[in-house]
C-alpha positions, -999 to +999 in steps of 0.1 A: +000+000+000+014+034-010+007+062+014+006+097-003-001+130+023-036+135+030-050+116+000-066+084-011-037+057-007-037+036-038-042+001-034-043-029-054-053-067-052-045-093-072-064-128-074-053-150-100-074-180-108-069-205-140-086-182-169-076-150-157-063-122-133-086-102-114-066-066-106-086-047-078-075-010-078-087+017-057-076+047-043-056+074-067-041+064-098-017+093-114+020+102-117+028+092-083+014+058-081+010+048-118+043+028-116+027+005-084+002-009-109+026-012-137+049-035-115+020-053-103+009-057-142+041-067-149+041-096-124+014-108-142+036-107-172+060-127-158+038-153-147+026-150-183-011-140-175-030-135-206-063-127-196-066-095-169-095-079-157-090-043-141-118-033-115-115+004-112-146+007-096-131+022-063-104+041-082-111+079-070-088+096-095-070+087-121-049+110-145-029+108-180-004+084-161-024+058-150-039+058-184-008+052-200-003+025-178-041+009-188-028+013-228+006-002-220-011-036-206-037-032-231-013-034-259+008-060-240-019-084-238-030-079-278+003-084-285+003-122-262-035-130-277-047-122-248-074-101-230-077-065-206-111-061-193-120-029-177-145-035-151-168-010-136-148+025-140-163+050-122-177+080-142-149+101-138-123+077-153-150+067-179-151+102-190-108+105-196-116+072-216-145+088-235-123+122-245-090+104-252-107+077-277-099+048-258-138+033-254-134+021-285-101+005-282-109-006-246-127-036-235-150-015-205-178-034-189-204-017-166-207-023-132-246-038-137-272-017-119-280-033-088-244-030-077 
């Protein structure tokens, strides 16, 4: 867990089962805790994880960085015939995939409704 002054540490959980990673992220994704998630997306590379699904449902900010990151995996995974599922993103993140193109490069899936 990263610990940044007086805002949202970001936090991430990992639960790997046969088909696929589940990667839980909450709390702030930008410049200064973008790399966090890249290591742990990395890990998964390592272990040579194919299919990844991203919850961002508790992420409370994300910037440019932590997008960067999301297209990194995204085209590492196209490149191993593989998979990145966004899950749930809140409306805020939604919205910097909506103005930067990437909904229709991304795989996003709503959080269904009775969430």
């Amino acid at each position: 867990m990263m610990h940044t002054n007086g805002r949202d540490p970001l936090e991430i959980e990992v639960q790997n089962s046969e088909e696929r990673a589940l990667v839980t992220v909450s709390g702030e994704l930008d410049a200064s805790t973008a790399s966090f998630l890249y290591d742990k997306l990395s890990d998964l590379e390592v272990q040579d994880t194919r299919n990844v699904v991203l919850d961002l449902a508790q992420v409370t900010f994300m910037d440019s960085t932590g997008l960067a990151v999301i297209v990194t995996e995204h085209k590492r995974l196209r490149h191993a015939d593989g998979t990145l599922t966004i899950f749930s993103p809140p409306s805020s993140v939604r919205r910097l995939f909506e103005i930067t193109g990437l909904t229709t490069i991304l795989d996003i899936v709503p959080a269904t409704e009775e969430r």
